[in-house]
C-alpha positions as CSV (number, residue, x, y, z in Angstrom):
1,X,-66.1,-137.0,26.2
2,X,-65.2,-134.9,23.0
3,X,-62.9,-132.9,21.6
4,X,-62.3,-129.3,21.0
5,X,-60.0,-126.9,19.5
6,X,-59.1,-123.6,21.7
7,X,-56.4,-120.9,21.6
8,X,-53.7,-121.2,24.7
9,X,-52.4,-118.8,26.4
10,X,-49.9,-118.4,24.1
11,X,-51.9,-118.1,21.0
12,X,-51.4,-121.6,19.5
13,X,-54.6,-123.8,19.1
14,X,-54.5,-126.5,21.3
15,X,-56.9,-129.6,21.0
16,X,-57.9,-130.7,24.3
17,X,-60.0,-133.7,24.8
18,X,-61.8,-133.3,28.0
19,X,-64.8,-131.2,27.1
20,X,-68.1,-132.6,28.4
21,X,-71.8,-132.2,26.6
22,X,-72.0,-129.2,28.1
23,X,-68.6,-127.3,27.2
24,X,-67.3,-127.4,30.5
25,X,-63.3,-128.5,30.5
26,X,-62.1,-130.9,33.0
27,X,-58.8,-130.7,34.0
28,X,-57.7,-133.8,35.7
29,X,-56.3,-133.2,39.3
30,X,-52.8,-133.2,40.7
31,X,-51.9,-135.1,43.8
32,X,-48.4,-132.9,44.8
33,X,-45.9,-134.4,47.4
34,X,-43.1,-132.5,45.9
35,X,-41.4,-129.3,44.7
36,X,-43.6,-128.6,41.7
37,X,-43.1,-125.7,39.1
38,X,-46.6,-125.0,37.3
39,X,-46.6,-124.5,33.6
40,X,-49.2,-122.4,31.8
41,X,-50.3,-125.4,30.1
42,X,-51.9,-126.6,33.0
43,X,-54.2,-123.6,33.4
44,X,-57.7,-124.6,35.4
45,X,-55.8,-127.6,36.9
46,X,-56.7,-128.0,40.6
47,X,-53.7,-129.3,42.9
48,X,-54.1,-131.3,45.8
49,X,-51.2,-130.4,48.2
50,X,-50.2,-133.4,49.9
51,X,-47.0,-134.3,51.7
52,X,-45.2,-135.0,55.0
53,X,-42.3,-132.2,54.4
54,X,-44.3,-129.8,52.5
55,X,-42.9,-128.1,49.4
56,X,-43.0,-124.8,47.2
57,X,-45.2,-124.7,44.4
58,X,-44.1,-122.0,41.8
59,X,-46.6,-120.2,40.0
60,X,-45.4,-119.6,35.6
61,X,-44.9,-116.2,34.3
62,X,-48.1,-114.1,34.5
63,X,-50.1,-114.3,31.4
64,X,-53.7,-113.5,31.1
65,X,-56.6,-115.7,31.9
66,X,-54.2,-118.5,33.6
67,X,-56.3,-119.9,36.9
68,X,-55.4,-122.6,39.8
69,X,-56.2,-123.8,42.6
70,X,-54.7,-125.1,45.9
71,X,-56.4,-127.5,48.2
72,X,-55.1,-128.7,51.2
73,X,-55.4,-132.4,51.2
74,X,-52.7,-133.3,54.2
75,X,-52.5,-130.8,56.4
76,X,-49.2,-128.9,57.1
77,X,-46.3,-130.5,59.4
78,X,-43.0,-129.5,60.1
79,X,-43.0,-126.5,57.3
80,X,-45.5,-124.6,55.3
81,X,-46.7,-124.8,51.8
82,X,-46.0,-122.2,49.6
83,X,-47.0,-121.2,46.5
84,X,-44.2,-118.4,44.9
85,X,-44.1,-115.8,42.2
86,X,-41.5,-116.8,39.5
87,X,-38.2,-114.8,39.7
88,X,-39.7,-113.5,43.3
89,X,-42.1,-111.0,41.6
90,X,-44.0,-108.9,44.1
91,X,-46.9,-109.7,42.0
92,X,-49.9,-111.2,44.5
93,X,-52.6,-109.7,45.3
94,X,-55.9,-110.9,47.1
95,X,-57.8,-111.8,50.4
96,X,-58.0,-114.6,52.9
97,X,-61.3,-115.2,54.4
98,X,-61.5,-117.3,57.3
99,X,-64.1,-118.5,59.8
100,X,-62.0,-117.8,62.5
101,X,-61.4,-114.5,62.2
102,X,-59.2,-112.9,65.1
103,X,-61.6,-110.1,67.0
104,X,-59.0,-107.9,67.3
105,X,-57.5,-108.1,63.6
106,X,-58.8,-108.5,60.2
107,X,-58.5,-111.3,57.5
108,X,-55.2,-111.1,55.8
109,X,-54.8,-109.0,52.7
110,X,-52.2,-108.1,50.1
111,X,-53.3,-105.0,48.4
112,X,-49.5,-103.7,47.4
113,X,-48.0,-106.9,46.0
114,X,-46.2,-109.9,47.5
115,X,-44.9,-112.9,46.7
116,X,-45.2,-115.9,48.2
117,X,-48.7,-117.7,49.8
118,X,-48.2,-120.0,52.7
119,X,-50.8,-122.6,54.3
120,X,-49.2,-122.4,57.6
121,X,-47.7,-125.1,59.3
122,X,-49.7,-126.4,62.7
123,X,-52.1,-124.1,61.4
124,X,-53.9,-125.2,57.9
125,X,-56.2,-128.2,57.7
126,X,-57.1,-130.1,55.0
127,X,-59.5,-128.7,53.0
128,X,-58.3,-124.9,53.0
129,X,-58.2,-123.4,49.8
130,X,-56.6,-121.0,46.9
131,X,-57.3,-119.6,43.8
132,X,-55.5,-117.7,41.8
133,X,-56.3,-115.8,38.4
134,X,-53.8,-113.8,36.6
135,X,-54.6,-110.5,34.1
136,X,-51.2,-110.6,32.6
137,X,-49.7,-108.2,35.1
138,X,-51.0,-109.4,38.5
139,X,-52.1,-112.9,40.4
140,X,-54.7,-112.5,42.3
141,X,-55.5,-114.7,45.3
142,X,-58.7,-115.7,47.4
143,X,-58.3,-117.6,50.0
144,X,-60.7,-119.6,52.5
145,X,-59.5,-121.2,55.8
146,X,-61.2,-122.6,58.9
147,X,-58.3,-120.9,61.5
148,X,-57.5,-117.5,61.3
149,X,-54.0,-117.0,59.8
150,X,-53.8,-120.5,58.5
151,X,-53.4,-119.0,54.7
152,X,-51.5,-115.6,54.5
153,X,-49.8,-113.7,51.7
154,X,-46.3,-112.3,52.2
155,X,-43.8,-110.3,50.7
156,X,-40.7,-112.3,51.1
157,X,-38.0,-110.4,49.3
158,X,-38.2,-106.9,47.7
């Protein structure tokens, strides 16, 4: 382990301490079983979504080059996980791609801008997956699911 000196997201340097011999940084992973509001700080982090009552999980202001990712570690029960723009920003754009794909639809697809990404309840399993990777203007989202429709993305208010 070493250290190393890089700009945030917000232009301050920032020494981070989990850089291995090869340059790669490694974000520890979060176990969430609760409401959790993401900061840019914790840009690369991985969550692992994992909970009886599910939760929302809201994404920070957009600001270029911020990346996470969603794993489903306890599938859904009860409610869906969602993962929201701040302030409700129709601001998500991406893909789903699932092995199950429906014959007579295709994957889900935000190409216009929504808001919120659900792993559905009774429908998600553990190990479905998102990434997103903002620009500064935009999140965009890629999804991978076993059942079709188990990770969709909506536009909940306009």
């Amino acid at each position: 382990m070493s250290y190393k000196t890089v700009q945030g997201v917000d232009g301050t340097l920032k020494v981070i301490d989990n850089v291995t011999g090869n340059g790669v940084v490694n974000y520890p992973p979060e176990i969430v079983t609760a409401t959790n509001v993401i900061t840019a700080e914790e840009s690369g982090k991985t969550f692992f979504l994992n909970s009886a009552t599910e939760f929302v999980s809201t994404l920070p202001a957009p600001s270029s080059g911020l990346r996470y990712t969603f794993v489903v570690k306890a599938a859904p029960s009860g409610a869906s996980y969602t993962i929201v723009t701040t302030s409700s920003a129709n601001i998500i754009k991406g893909m789903v791609v699932t092995s199950g794909v429906n014959s007579t639809t295709n994957p889900d697809s935000e190409t216009t801008g929504g808001d919120t990404i659900s792993f559905v309840d009774g429908v998600a399993v553990a190990g479905d997956k998102v990434e997103v990777i903002c620009d500064g203007t935009y999140w965009y989202a890629y999804g991978t699911c076993i059942a079709y429709n188990a990770i969709t993305i909506t536009t909940a208010s306009t």
